[in-house]
PDB file of the backbone (N, CA, C, O) and the ligand in Angstrom, with CONECT records:
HET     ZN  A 101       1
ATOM      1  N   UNK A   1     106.682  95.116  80.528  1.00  0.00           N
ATOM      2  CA  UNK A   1     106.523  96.364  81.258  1.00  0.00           C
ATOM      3  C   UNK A   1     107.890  96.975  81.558  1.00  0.00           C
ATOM      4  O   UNK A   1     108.839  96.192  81.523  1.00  0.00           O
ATOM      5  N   UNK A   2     108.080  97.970  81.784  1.00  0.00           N
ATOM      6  CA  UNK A   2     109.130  99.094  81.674  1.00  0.00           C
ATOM      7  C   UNK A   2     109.205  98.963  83.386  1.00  0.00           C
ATOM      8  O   UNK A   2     108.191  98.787  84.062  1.00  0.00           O
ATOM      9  N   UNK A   3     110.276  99.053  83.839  1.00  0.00           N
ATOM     10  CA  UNK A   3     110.655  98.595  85.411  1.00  0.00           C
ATOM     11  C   UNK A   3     110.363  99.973  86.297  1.00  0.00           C
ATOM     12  O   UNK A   3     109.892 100.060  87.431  1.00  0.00           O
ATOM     13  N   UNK A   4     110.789 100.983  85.422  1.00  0.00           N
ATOM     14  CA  UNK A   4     110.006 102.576  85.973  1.00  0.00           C
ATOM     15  C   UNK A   4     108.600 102.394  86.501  1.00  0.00           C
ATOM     16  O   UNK A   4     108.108 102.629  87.604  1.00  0.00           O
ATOM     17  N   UNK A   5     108.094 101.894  85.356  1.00  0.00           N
ATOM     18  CA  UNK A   5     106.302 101.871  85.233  1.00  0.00           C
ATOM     19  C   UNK A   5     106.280 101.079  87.029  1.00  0.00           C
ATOM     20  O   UNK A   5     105.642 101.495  87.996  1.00  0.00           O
ATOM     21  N   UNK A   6     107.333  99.696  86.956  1.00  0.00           N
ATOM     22  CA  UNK A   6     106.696  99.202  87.543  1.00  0.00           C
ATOM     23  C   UNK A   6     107.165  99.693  89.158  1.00  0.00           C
ATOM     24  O   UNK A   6     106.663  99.259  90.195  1.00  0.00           O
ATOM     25  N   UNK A   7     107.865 100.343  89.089  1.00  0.00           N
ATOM     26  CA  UNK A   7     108.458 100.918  90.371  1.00  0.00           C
ATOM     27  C   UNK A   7     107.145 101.957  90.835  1.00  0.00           C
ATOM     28  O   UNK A   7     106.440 102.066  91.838  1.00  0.00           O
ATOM     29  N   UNK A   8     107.222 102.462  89.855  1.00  0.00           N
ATOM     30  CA  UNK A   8     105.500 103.314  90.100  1.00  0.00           C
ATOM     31  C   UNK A   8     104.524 102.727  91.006  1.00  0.00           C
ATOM     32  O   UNK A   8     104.153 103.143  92.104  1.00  0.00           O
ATOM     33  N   UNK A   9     104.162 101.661  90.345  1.00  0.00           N
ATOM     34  CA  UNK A   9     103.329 100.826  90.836  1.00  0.00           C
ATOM     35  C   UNK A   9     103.393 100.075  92.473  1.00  0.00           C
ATOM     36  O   UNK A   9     102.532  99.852  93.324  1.00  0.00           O
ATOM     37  N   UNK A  10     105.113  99.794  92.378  1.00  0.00           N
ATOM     38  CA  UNK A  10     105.160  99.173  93.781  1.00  0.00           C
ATOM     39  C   UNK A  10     104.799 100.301  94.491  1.00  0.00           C
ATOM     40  O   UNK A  10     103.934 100.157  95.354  1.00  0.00           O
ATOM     41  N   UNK A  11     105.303 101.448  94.302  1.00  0.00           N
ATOM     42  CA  UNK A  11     105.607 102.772  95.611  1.00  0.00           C
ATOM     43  C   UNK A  11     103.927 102.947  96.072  1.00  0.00           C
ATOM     44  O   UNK A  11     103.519 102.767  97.220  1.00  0.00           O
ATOM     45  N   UNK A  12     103.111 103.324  94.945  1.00  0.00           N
ATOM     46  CA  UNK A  12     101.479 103.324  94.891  1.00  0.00           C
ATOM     47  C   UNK A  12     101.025 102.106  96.155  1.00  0.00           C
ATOM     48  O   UNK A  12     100.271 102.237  97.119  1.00  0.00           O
ATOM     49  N   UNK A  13     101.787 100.969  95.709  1.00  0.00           N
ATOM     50  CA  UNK A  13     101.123  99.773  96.596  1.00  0.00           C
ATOM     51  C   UNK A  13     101.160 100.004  98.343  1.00  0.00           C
ATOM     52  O   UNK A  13     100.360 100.068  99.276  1.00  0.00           O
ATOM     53  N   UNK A  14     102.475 100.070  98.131  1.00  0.00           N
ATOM     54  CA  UNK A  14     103.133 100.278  99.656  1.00  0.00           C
ATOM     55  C   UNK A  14     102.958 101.491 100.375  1.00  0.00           C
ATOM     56  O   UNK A  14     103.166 101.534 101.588  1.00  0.00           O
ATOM     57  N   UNK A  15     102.495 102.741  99.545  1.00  0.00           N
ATOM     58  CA  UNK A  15     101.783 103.579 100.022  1.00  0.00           C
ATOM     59  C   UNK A  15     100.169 103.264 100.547  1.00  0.00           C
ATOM     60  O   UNK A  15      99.517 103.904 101.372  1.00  0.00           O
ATOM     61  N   UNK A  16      99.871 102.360  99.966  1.00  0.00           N
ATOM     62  CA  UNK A  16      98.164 101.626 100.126  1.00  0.00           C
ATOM     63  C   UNK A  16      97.418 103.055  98.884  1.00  0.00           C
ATOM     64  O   UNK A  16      96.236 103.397  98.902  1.00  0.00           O
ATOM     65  N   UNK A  17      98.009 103.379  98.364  1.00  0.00           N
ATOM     66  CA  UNK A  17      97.339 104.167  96.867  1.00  0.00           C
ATOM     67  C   UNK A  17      96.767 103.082  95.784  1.00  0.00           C
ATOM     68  O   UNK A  17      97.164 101.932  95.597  1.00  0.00           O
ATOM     69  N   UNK A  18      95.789 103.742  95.175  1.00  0.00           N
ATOM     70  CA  UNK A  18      95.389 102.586  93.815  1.00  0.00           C
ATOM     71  C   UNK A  18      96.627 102.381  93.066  1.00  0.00           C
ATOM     72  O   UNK A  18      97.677 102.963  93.340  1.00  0.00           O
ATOM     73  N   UNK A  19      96.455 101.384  91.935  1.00  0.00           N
ATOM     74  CA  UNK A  19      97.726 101.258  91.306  1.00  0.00           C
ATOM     75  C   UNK A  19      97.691 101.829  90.072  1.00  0.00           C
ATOM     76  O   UNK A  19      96.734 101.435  89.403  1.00  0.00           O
ATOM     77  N   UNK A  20      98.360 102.575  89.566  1.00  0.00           N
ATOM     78  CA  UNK A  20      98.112 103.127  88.148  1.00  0.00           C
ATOM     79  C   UNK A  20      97.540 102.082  87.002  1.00  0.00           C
ATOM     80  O   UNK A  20      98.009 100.968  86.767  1.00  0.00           O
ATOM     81  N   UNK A  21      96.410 102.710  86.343  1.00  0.00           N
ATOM     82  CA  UNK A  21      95.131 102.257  85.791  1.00  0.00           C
ATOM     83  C   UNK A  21      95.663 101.250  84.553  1.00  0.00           C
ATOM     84  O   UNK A  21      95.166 100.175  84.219  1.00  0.00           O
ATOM     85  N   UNK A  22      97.094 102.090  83.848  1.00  0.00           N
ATOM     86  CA  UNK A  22      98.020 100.879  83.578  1.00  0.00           C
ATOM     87  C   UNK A  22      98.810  99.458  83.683  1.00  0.00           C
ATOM     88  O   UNK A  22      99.288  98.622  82.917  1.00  0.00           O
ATOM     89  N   UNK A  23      98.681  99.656  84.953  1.00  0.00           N
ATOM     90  CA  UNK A  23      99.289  98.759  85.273  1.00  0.00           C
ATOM     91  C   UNK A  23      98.715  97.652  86.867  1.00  0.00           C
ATOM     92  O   UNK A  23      99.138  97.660  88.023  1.00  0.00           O
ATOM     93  N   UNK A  24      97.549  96.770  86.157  1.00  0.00           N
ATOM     94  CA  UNK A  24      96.562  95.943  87.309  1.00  0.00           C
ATOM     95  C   UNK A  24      97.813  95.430  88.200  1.00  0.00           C
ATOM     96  O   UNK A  24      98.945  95.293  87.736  1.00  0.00           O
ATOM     97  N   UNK A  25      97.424  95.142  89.666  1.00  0.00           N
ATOM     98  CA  UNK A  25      98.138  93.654  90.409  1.00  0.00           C
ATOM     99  C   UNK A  25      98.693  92.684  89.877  1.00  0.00           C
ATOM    100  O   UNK A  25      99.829  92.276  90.116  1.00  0.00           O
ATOM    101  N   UNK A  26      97.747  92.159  88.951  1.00  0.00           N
ATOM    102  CA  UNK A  26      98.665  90.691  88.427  1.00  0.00           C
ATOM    103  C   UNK A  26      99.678  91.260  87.555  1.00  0.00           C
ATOM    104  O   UNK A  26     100.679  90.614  87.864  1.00  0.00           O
ATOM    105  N   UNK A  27     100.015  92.075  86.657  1.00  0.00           N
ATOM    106  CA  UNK A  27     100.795  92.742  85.618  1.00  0.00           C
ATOM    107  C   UNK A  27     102.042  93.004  86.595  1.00  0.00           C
ATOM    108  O   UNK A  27     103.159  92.664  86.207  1.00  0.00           O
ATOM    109  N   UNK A  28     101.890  93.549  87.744  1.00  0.00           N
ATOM    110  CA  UNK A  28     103.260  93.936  88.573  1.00  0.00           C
ATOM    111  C   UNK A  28     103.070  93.015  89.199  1.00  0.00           C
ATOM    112  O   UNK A  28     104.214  92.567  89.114  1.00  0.00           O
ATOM    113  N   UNK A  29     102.395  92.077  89.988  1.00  0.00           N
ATOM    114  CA  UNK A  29     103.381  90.781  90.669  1.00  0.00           C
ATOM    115  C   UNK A  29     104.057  89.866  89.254  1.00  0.00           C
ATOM    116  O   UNK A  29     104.992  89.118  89.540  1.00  0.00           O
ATOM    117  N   UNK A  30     103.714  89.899  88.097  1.00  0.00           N
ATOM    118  CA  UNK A  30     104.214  89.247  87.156  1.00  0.00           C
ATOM    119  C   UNK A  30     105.247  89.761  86.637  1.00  0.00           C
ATOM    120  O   UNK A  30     105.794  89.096  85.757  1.00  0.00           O
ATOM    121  N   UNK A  31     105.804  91.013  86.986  1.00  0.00           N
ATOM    122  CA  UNK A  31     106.773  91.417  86.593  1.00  0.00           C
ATOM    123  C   UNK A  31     107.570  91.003  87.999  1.00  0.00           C
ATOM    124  O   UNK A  31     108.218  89.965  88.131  1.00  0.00           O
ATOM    125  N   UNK A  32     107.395  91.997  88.992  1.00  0.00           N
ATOM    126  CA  UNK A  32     108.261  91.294  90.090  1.00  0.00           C
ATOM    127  C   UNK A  32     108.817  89.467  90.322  1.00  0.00           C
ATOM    128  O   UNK A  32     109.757  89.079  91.016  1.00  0.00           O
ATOM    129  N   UNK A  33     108.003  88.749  89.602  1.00  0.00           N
ATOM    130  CA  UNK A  33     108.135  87.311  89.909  1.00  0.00           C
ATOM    131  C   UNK A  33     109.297  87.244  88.684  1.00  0.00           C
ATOM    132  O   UNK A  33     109.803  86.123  88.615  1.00  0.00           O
ATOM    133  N   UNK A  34     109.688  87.965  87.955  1.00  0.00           N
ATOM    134  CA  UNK A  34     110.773  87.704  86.747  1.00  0.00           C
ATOM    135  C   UNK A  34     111.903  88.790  86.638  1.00  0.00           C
ATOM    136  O   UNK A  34     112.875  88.636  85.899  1.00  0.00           O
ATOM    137  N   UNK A  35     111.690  90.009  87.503  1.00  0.00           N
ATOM    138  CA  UNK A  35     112.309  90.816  87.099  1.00  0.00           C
ATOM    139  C   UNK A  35     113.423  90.920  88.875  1.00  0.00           C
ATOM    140  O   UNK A  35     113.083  91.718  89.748  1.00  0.00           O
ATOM    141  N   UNK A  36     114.360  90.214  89.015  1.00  0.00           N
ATOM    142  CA  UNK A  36     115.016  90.606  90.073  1.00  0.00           C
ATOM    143  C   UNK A  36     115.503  91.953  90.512  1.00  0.00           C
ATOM    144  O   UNK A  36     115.825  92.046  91.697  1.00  0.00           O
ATOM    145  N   UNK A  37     115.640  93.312  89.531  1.00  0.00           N
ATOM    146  CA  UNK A  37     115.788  93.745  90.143  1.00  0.00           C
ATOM    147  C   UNK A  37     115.026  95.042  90.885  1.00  0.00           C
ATOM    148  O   UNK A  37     115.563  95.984  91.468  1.00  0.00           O
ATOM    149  N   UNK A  38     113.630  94.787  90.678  1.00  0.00           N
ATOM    150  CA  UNK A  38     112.324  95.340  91.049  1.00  0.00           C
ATOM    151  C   UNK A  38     112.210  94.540  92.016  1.00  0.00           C
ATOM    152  O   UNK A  38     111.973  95.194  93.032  1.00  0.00           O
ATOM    153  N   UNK A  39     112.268  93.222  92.264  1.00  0.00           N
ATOM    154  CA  UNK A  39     111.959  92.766  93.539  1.00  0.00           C
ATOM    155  C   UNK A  39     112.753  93.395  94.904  1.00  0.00           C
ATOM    156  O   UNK A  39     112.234  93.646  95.991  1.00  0.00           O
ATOM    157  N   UNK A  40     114.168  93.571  94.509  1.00  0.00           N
ATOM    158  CA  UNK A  40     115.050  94.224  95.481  1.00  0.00           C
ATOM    159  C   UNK A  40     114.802  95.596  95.755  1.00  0.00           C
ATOM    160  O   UNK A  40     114.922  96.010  96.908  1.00  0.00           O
ATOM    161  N   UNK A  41     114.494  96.293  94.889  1.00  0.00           N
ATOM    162  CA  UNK A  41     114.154  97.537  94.792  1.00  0.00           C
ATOM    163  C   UNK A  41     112.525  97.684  95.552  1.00  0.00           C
ATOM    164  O   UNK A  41     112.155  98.712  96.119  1.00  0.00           O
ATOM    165  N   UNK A  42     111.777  96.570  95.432  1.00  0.00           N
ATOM    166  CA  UNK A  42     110.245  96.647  96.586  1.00  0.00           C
ATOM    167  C   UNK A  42     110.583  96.312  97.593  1.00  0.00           C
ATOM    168  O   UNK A  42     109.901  96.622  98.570  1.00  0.00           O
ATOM    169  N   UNK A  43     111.632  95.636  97.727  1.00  0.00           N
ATOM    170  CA  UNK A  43     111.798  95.176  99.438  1.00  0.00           C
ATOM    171  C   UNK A  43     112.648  96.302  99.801  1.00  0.00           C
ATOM    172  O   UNK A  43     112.183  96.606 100.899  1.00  0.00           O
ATOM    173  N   UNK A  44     113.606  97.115  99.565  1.00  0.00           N
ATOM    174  CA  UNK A  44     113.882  98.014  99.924  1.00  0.00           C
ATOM    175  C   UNK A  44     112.728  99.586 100.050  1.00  0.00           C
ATOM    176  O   UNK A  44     112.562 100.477 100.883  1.00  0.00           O
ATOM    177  N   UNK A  45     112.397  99.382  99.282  1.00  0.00           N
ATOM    178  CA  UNK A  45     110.932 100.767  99.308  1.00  0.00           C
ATOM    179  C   UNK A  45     110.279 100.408 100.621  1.00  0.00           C
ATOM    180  O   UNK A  45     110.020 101.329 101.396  1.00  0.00           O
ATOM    181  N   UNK A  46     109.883  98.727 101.068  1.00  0.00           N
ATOM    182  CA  UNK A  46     108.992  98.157 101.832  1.00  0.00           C
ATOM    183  C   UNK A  46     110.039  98.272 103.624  1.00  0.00           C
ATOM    184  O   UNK A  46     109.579  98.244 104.765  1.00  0.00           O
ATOM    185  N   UNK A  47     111.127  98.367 103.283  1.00  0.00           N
ATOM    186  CA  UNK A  47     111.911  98.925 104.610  1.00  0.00           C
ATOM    187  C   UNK A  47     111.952  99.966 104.501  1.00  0.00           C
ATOM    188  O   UNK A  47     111.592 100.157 105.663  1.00  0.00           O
ATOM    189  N   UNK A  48     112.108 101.209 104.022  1.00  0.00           N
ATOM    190  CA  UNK A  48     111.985 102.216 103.781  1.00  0.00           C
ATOM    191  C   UNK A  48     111.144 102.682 104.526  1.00  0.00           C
ATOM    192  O   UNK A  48     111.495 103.310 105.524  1.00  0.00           O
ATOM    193  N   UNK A  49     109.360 102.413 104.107  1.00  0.00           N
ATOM    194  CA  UNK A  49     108.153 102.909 103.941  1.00  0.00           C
ATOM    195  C   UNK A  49     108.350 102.460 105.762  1.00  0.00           C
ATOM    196  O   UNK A  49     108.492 103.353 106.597  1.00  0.00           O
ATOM    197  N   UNK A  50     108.332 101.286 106.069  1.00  0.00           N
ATOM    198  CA  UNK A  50     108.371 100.816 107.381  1.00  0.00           C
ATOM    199  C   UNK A  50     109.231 101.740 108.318  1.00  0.00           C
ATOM    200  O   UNK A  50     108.609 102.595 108.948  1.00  0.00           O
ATOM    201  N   UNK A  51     110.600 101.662 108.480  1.00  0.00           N
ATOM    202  CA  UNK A  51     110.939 103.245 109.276  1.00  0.00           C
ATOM    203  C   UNK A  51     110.960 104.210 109.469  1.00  0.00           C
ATOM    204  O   UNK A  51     111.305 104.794 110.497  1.00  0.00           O
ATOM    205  N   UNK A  52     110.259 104.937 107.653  1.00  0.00           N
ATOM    206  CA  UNK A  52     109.081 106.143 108.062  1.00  0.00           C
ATOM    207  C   UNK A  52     107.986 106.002 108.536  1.00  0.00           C
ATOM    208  O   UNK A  52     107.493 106.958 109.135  1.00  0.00           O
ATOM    209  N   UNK A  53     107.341 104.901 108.431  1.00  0.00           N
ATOM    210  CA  UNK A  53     106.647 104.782 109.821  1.00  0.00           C
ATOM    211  C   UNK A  53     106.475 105.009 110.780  1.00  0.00           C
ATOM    212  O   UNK A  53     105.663 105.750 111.334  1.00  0.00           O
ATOM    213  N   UNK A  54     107.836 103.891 111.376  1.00  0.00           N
ATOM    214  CA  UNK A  54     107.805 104.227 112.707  1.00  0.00           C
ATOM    215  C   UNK A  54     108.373 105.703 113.402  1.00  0.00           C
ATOM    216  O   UNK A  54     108.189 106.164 114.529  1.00  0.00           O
ATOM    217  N   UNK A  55     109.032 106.155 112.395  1.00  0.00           N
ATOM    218  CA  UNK A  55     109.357 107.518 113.062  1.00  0.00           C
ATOM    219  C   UNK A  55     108.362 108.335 112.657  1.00  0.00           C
ATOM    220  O   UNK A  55     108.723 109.510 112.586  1.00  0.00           O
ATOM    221  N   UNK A  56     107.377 108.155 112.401  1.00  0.00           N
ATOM    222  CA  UNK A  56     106.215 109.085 112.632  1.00  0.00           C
ATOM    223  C   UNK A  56     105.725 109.092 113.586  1.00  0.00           C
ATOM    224  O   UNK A  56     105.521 110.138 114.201  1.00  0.00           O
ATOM    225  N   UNK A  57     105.369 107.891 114.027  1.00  0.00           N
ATOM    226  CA  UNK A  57     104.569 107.348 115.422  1.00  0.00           C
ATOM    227  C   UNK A  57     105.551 107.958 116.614  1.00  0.00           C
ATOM    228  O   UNK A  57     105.452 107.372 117.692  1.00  0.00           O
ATOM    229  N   UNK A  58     106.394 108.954 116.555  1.00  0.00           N
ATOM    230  CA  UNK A  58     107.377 109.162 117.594  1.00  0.00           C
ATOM    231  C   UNK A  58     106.315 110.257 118.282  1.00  0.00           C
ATOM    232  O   UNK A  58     106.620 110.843 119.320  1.00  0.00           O
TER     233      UNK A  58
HETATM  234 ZN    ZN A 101     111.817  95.377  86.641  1.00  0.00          ZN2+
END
């Protein structure tokens, strides 16, 4: 999988959106479990997504 595709996919997740029809759950945790630098890149989206959060709730 193409790390774009799968960046797609994380942002979809962490938004709580479906995941593009391309690309199931197991296909992107199987990429994230090999691809370091999609994992860094979801944990950063996943802090991200989290302090727009909370500054919504303001
Ligand atoms: Zn990747």
């Amino acid at each position: 999988m193409d790390c774009s595709d799968s960046r797609t996919a994380v942002s979809a997740r962490i938004d709580g959106e479906a995941p593009p029809p391309e690309i199931p759950d197991g296909v992107l945790d199987a990429h994230l479990r090999e691809c370091a630098a999609c994992r860094e890149w979801a944990r950063r989206a996943e802090r991200l997504r989290e302090l727009t959060t909370r500054l919504s709730e303001w």
